[in-house]
PyMOL CGO cylinders between C-alpha atoms (Angstrom):
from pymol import cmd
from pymol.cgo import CYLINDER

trace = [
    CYLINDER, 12.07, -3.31, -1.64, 14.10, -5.57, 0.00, 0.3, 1, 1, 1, 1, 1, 1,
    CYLINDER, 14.10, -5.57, 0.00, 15.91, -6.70, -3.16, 0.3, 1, 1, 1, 1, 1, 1,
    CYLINDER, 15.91, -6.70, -3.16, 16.52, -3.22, -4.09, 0.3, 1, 1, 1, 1, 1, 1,
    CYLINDER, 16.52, -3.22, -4.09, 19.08, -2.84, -1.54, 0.3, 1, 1, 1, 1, 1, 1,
    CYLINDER, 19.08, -2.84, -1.54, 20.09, -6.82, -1.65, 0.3, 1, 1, 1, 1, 1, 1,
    CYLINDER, 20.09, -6.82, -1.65, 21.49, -5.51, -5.46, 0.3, 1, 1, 1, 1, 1, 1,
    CYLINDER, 21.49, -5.51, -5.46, 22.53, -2.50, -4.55, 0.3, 1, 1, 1, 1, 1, 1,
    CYLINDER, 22.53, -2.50, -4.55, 26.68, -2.13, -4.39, 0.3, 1, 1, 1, 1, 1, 1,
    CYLINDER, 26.68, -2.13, -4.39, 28.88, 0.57, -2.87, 0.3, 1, 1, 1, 1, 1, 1,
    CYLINDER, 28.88, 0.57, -2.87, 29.27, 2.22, -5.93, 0.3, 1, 1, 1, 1, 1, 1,
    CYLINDER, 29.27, 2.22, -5.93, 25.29, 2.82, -7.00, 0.3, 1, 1, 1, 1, 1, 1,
    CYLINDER, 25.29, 2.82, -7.00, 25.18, 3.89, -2.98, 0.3, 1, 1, 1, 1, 1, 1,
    CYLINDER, 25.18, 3.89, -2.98, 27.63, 6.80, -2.95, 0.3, 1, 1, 1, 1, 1, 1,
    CYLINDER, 27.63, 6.80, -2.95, 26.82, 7.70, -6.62, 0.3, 1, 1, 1, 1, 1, 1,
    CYLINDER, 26.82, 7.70, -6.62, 22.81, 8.07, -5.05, 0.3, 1, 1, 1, 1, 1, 1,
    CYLINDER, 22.81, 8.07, -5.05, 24.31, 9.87, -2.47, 0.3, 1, 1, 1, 1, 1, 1,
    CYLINDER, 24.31, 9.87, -2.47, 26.06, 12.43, -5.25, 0.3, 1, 1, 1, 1, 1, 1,
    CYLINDER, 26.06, 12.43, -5.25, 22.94, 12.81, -6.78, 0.3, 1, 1, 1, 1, 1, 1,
    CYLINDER, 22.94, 12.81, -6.78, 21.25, 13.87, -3.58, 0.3, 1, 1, 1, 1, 1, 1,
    CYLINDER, 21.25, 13.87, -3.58, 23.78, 16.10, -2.35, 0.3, 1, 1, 1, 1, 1, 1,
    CYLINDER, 23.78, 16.10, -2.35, 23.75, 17.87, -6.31, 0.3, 1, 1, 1, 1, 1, 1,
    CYLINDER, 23.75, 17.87, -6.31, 19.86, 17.71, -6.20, 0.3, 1, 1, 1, 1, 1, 1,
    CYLINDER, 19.86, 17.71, -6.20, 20.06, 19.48, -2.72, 0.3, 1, 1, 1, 1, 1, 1,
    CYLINDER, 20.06, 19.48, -2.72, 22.38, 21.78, -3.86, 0.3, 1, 1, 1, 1, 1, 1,
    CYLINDER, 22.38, 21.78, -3.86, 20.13, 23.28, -6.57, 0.3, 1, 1, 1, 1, 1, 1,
    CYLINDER, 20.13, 23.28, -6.57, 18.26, 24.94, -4.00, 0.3, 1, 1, 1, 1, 1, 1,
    CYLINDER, 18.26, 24.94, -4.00, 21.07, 27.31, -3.58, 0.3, 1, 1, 1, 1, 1, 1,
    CYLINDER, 21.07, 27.31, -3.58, 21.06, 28.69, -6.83, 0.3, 1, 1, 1, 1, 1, 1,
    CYLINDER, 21.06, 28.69, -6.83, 19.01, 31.60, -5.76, 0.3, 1, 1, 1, 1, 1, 1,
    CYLINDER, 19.01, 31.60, -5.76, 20.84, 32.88, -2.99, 0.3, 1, 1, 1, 1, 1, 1,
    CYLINDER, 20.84, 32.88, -2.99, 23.91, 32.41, -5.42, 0.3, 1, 1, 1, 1, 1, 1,
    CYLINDER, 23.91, 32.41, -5.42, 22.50, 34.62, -7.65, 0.3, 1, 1, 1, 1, 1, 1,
    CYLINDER, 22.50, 34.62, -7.65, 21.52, 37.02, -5.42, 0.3, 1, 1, 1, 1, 1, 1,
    CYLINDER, 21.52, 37.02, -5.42, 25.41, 37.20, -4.37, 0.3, 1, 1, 1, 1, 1, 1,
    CYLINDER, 25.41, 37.20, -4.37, 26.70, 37.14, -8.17, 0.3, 1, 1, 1, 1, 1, 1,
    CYLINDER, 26.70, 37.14, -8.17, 24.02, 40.50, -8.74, 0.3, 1, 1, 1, 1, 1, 1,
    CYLINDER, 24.02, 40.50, -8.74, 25.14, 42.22, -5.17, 0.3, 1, 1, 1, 1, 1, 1,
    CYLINDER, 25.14, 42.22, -5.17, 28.83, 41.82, -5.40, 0.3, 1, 1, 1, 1, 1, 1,
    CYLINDER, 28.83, 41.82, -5.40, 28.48, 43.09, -9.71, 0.3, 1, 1, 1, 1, 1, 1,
    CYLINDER, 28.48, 43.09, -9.71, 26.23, 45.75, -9.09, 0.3, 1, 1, 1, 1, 1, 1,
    CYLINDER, 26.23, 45.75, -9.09, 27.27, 49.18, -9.98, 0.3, 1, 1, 1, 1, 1, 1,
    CYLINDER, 27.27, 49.18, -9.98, 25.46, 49.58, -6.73, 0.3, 1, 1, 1, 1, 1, 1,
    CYLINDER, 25.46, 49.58, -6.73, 26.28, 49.40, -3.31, 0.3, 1, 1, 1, 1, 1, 1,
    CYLINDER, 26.28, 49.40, -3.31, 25.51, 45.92, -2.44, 0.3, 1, 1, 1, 1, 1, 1,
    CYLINDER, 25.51, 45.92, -2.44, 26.33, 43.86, 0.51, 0.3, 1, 1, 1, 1, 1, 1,
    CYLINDER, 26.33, 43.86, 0.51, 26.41, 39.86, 1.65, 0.3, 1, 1, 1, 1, 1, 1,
    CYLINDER, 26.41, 39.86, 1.65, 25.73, 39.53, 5.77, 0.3, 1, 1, 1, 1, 1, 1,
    CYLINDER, 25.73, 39.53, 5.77, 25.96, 36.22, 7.17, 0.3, 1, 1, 1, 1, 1, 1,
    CYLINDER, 25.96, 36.22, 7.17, 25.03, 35.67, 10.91, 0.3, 1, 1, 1, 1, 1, 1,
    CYLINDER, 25.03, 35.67, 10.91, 25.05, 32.32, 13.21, 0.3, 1, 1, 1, 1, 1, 1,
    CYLINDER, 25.05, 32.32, 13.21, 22.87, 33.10, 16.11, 0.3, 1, 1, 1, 1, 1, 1,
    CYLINDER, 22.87, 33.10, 16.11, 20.17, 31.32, 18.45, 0.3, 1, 1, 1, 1, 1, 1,
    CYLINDER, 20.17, 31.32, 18.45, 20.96, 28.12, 16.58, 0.3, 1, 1, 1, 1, 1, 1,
    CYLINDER, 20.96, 28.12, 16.58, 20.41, 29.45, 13.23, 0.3, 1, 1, 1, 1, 1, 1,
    CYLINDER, 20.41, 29.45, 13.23, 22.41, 30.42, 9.95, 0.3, 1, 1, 1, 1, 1, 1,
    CYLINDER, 22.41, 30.42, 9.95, 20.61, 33.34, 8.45, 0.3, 1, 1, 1, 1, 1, 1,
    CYLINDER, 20.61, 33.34, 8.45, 21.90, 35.22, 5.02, 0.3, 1, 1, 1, 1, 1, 1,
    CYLINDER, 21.90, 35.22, 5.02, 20.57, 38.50, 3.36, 0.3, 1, 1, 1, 1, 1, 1,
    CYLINDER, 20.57, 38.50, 3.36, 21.93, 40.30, 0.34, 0.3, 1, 1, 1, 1, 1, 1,
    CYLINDER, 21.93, 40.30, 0.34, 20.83, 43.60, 0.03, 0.3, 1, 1, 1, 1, 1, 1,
    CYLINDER, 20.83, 43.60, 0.03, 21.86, 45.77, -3.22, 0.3, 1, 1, 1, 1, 1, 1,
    CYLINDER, 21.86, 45.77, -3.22, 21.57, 49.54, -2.75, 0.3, 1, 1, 1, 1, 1, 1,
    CYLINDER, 21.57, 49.54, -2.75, 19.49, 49.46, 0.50, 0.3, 1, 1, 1, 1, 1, 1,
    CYLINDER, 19.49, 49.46, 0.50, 17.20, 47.35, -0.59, 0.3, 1, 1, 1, 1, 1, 1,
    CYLINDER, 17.20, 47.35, -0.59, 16.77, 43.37, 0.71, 0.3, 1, 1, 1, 1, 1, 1,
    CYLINDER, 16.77, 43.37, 0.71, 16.95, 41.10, -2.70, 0.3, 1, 1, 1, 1, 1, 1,
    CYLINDER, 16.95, 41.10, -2.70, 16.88, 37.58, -1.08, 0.3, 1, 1, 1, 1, 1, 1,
    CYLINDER, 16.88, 37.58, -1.08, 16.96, 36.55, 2.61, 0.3, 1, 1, 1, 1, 1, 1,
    CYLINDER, 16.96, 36.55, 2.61, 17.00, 33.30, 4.41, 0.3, 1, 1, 1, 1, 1, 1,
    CYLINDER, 17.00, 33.30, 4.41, 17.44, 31.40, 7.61, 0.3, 1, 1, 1, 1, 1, 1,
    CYLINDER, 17.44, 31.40, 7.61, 17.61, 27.83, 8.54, 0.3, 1, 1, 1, 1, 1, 1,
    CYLINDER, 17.61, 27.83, 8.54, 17.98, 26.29, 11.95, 0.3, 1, 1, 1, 1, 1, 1,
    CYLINDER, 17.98, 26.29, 11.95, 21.38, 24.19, 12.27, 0.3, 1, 1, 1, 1, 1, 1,
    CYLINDER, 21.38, 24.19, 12.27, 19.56, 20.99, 13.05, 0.3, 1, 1, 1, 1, 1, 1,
    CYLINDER, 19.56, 20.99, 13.05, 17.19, 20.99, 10.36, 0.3, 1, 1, 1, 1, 1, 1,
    CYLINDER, 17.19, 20.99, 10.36, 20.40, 21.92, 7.85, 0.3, 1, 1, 1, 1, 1, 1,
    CYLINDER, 20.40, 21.92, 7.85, 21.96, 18.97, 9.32, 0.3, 1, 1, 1, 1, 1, 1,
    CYLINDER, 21.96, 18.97, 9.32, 19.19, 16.52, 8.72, 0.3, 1, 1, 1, 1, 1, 1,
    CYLINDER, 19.19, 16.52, 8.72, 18.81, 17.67, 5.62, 0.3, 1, 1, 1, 1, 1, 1,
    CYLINDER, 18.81, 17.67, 5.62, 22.06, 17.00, 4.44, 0.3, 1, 1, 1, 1, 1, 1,
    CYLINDER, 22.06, 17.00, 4.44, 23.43, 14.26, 6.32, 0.3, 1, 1, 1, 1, 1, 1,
    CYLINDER, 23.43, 14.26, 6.32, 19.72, 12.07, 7.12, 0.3, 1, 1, 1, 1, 1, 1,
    CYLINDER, 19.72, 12.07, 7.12, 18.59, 10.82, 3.67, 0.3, 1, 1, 1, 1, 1, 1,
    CYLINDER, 18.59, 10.82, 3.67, 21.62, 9.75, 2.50, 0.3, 1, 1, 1, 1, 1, 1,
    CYLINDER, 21.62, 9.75, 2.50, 23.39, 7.93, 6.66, 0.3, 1, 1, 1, 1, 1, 1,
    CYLINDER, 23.39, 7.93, 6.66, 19.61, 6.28, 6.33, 0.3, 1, 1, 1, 1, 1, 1,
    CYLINDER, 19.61, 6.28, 6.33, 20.10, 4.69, 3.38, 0.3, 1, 1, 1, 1, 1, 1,
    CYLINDER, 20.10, 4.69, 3.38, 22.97, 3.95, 4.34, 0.3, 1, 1, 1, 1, 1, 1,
    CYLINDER, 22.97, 3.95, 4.34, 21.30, 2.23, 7.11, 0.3, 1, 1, 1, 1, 1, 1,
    CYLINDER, 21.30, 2.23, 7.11, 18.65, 0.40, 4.92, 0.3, 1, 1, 1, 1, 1, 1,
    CYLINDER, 18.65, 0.40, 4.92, 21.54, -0.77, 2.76, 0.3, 1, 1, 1, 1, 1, 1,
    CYLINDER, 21.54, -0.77, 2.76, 23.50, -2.10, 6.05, 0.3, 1, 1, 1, 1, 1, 1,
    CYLINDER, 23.50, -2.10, 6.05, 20.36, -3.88, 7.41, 0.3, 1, 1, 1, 1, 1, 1,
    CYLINDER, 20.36, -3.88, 7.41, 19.20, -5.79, 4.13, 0.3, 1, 1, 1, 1, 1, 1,
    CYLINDER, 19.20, -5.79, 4.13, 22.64, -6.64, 3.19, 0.3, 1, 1, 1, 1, 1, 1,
    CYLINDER, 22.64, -6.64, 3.19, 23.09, -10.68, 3.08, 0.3, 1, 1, 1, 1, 1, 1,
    CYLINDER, 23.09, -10.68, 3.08, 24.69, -12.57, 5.99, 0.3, 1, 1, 1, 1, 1, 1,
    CYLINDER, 24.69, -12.57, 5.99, 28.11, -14.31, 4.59, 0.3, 1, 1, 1, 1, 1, 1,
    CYLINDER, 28.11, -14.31, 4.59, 28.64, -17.00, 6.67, 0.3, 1, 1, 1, 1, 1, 1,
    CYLINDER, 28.64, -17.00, 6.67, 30.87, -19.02, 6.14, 0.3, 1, 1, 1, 1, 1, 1,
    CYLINDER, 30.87, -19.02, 6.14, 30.52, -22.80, 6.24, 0.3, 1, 1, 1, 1, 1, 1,
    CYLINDER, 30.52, -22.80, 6.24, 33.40, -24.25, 8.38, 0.3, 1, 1, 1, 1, 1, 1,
    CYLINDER, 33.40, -24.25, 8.38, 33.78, -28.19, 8.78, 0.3, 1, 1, 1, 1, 1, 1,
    CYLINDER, 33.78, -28.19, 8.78, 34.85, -29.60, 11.71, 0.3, 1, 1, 1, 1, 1, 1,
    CYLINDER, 34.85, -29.60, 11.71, 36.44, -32.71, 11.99, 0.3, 1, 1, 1, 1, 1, 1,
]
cmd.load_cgo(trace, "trace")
């Protein structure tokens, strides 16, 4: 494992970090929908977004009825997109080589 990150550079880190963040942004393709059928609707529909307790909920509702609704606490949203990739980040920093360089004295 160790050699893994000993070869990895800075590009193959930030491109795994792209492929994360895209990865983790698949699971919003629901509540997009949802949004793309409430606001097109011939319908009444409506998009409510609320912060409270420590919490981002969402519900989109298209002619009084609920069609997808969700909550998730602000810490966990901010593990989830900031912890994988800052501890890899972390691995990568820690197995790194030492460069030290070799001085002569005289």
């Amino acid at each position: 494992m160790a050699g893994f990150f000993r070869r990895l550079r800075p590009r193959d880190l930030f491109a795994s970090w792209a492929a994360y963040w895209l990865l983790l942004s698949l699971q919003l393709l629901p509540a997009v929908s949802a949004i793309w059928r409430a606001t097109h609707s011939p319908n009444k529909g409506s998009v409510t977004a609320s912060v409270g307790d420590w919490a981002l909920s969402l519900s989109v509702n298209v002619a009084g009825q609920t069609i997808w609704s969700g909550s998730r606490h602000m810490l966990a949203l901010a593990l989830l997109v900031a912890g994988p990739p800052l501890l890899l980040w972390l691995l990568w920093v820690a197995m790194r080589p030492k460069h030290v360089e070799a001085r002569q004295t005289a």
